[in-house]
C-alpha positions in Angstrom: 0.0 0.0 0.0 1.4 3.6 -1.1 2.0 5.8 2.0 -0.5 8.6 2.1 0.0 11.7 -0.2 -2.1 14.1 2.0 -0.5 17.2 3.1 -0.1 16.9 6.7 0.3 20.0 9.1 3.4 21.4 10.4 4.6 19.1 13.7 3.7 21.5 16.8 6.6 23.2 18.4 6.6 22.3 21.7 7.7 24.4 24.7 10.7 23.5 26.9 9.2 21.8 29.8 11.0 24.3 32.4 9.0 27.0 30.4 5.7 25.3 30.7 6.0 24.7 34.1 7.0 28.8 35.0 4.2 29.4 32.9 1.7 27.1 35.1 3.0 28.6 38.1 2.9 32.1 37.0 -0.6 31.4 36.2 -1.0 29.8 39.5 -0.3 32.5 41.8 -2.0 35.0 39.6 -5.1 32.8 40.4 -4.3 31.6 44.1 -3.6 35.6 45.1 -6.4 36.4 46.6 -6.9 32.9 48.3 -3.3 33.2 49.5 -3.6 36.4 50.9 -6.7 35.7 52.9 -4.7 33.2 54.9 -1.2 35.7 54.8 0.5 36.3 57.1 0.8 32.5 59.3 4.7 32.6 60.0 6.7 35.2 60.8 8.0 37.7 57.8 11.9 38.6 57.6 12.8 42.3 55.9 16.5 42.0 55.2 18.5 44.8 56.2 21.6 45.9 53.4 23.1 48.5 55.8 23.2 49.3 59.3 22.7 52.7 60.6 19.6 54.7 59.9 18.4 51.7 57.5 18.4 49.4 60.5 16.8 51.6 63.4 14.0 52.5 60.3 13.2 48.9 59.6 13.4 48.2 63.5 10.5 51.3 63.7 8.5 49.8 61.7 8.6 46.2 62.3 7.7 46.6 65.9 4.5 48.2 64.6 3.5 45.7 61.6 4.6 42.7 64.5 1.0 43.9 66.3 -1.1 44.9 63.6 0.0 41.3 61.3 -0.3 39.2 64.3 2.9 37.6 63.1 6.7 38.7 63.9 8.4 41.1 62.0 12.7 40.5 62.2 14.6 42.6 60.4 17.3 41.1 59.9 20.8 42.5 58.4 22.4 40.9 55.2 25.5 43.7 54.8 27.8 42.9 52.3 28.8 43.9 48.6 27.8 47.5 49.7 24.1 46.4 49.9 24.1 44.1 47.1 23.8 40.9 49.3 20.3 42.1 50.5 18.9 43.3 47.2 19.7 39.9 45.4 18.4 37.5 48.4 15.1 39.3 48.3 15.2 39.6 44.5 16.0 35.3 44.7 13.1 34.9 47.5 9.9 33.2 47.2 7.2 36.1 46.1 4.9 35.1 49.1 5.1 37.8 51.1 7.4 36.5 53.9 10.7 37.9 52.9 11.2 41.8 52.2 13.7 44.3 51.7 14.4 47.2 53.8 15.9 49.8 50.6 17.7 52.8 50.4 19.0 54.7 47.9 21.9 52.3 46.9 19.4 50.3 45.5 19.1 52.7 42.3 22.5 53.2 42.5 24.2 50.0 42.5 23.3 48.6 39.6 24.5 52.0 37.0 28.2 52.2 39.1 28.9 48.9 39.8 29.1 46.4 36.6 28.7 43.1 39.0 25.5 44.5 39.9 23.2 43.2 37.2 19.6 43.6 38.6 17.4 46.1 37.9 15.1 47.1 40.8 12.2 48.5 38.7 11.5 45.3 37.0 13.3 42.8 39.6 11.4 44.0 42.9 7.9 45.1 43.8 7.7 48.4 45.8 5.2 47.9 48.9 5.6 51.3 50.6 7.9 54.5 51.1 8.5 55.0 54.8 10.7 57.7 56.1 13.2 59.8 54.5 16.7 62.1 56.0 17.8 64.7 54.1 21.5 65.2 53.5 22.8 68.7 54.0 25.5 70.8 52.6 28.3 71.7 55.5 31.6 73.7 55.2 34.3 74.0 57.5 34.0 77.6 59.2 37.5 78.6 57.7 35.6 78.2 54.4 34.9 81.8 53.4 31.2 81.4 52.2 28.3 82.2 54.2 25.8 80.8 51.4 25.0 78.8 48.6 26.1 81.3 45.8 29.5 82.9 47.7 30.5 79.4 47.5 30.0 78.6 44.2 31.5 82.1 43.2 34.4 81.0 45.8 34.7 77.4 43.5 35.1 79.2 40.1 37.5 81.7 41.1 40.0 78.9 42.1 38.8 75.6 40.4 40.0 72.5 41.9 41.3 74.1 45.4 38.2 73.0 47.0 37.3 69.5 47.7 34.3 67.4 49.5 34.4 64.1 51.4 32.2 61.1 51.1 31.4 58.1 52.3 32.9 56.5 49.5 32.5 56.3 45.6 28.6 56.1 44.3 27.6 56.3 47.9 25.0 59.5 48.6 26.9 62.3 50.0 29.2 61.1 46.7 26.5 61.7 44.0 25.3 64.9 46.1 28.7 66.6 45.2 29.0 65.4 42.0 25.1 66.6 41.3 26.5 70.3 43.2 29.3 70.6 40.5 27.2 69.8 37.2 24.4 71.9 38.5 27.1 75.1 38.9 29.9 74.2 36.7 32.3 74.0 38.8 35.5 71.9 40.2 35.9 70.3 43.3 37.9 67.4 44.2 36.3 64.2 45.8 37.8 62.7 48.5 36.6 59.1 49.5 36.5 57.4 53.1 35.2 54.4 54.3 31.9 56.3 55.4 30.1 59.1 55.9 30.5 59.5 59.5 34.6 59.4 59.1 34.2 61.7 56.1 32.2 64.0 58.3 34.9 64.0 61.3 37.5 64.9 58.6 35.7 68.0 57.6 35.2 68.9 61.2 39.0 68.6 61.6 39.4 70.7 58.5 40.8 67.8 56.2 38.2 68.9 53.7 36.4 71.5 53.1 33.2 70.5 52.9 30.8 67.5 53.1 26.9 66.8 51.8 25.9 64.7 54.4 22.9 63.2 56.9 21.0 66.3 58.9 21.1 64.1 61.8 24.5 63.8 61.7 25.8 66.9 61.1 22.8 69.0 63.6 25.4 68.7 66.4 28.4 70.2 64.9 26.6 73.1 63.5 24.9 73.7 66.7 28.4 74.0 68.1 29.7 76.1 65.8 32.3 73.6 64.4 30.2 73.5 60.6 28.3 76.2 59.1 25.4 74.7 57.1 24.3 76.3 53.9 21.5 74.4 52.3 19.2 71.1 53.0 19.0 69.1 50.0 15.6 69.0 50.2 12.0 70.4 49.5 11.7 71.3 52.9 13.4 72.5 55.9 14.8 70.5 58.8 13.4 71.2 62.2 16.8 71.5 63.5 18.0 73.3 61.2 15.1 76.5 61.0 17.4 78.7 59.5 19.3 76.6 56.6 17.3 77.4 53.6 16.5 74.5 51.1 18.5 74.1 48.1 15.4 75.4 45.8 15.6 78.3 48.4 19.8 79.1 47.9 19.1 79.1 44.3 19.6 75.3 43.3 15.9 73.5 43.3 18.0 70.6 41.3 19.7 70.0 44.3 18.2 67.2 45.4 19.4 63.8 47.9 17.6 62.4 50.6 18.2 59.4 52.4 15.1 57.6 51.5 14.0 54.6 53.0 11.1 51.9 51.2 9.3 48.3 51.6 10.5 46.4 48.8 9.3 42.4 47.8 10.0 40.0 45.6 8.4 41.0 42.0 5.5 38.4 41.5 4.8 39.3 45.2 0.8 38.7 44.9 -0.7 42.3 44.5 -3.4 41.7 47.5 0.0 40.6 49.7 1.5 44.2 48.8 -1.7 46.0 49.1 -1.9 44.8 53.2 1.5 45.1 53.7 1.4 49.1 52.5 -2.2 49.8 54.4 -0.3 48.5 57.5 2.8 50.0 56.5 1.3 53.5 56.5 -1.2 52.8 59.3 2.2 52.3 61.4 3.7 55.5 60.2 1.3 57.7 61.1 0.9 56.7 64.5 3.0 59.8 66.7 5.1 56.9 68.7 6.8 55.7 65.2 6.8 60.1 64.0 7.8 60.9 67.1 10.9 58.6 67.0 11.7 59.2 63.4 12.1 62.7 64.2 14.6 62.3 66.7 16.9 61.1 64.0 16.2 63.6 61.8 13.9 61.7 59.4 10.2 62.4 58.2 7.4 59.7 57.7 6.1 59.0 54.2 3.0 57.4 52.8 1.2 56.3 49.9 0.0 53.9 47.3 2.3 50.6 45.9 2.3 52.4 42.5 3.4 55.8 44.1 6.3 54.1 45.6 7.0 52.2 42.4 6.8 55.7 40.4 9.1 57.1 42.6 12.1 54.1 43.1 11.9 54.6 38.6 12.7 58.1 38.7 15.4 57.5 41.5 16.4 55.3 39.3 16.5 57.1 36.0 17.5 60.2 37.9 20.7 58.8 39.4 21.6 57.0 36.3 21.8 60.3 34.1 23.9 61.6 36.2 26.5 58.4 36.5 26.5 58.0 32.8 27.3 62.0 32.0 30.0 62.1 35.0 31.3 58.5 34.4 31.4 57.6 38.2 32.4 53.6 38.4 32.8 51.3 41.8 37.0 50.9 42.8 
């Protein structure tokens, strides 16, 4: 018997079973979210912790608050490495279910454009839950610096470029990128001068090492108070309490001037949406009680609020904000 001359259709490609099975799952959780979440939280949640300092006592704030109102413990607990980087890839690696979170601060958006090992991206790799306190930095000069203001040191920069410099807390870190920001926004020359951290950075300048630093409000309040810094602008939309007569930077003439220490609840992206939404109701119901103001205050920080997708808006244009200026100056992790 001839074999059949009908046409037959094209063999089916197949997908790889490791695809068909993310795909299955994917759809899975889409469809178990709302079931999941109704029995979320029943163990206790971690929020990993990239940094000590004013990214641990924040976290600690507000996980003694979401303890009590979750029924479930709260740990923060710190993963310090790889200037942050441990943290943001175990949480970026975790299972999306709600019970492992990130504590972020601005190195997140930093990280990946300065250092090539870096390669995640925290607008697609991470869900934002909530944006929870912020610090500003501020600008601080030596007394023997000859500039009462904003614009006498600017002119004091361009009449004698490259005699100034600033100290940081290290290449890409904050008060870094807040110095390099002050020079492209006035055209001027001032040498960097990296430490290990901001705090060592800040005691050189009050030794007269350096001239200047941009660095936390909280941390530099005391010296100004004592007369060993003179403060010239906040780095901020708003004033510090502390601070009542240091004008903003829109205020001294530079409203691009802008780096805050901002801390926000970050998840795992395919976090379930219903997960994220209880976790930010909670998040700002915590916040706005005046025990958890009351105590951010005393370090210099101011509570935040807001919706998932207002916290997601702003960690892009962090991101895409930071990343301009890295490209244009070339900045690269030692």
């Amino acid at each position: 018997m001839k074999p059949s001359t009908i046409p037959r259709a094209p063999a089916r490609r197949t997908r790889p079973a490791a695809t068909r099975a993310m795909l299955v799952l994917g759809t899975a959780l889409v469809l178990a979210g709302p079931a999941f979440a109704q029995g979320w939280p029943n163990r206790p949640i971690r929020i990993l912790l990239p940094f000590a300092g004013g990214t641990d006592v924040v976290a600690r704030i507000l996980a003694a608050r979401l303890s009590q109102s979750l029924g479930q413990q709260v740990i923060p607990e710190p993963r310090l490495g790889a200037g942050g980087n441990l943290a943001h890839e175990a949480v970026i690696k975790a299972a999306p279910d709600g019970y492992t979170l990130l504590m972020a601060a601005p190195p997140l958006v930093i990280n990946p454009h300065v250092n090539p090992v870096a390669t995640f991206d925290p607008v697609r790799d991470l869900a934002a839950v909530a944006q929870v306190a912020a610090i500003p930095n501020v600008l601080v000069v030596h007394p023997l610096v000859p500039a009462r203001d904003v614009r006498e040191l600017v002119a004091l920069a361009r009449r004698a470029p490259g005699r100034l410099n600033y100290g940081s807390g290290g290449v890409g870190s904050t008060p870094h990128l807040a110095g390099e920001l002050f020079k492209s926004l006035t055209g001027t020359r001032i040498e960097h001068v990296p430490y290990k951290s901001a705090t060592i950075a800040l005691g050189q300048a009050v030794g007269g090492e350096v001239d200047l630093v941009f660095v936390a409000s909280s941390s530099a309040v005391p010296y100004v108070k004592q007369g060993r810094m003179r403060a010239l602008a906040v780095l901020d939309t708003r004033r510090v309490a502390d601070l009542p007569g240091v004008p903003t930077s829109a205020e001294a003439g530079l409203p691009q001037l802008i780096a805050v220490n901002w801390y926000a609840l970050m998840a795992p992206r395919e976090t379930p949406r219903a997960v994220i939404d209880r976790l930010n109701a909670e998040a700002n119901r915590a916040i706005a009680t005046p025990e958890v103001r009351d105590r951010l205050a005393a370090m210099g920080g101011e509570t935040l609020s807001g919706t998932p997708d207002q916290a997601a808006e702003f960690i892009r244009s962090e991101f895409a904000r930071w990343g301009k200026l890295i490209r244009e100056t070339g900045i690269r992790a030692d």
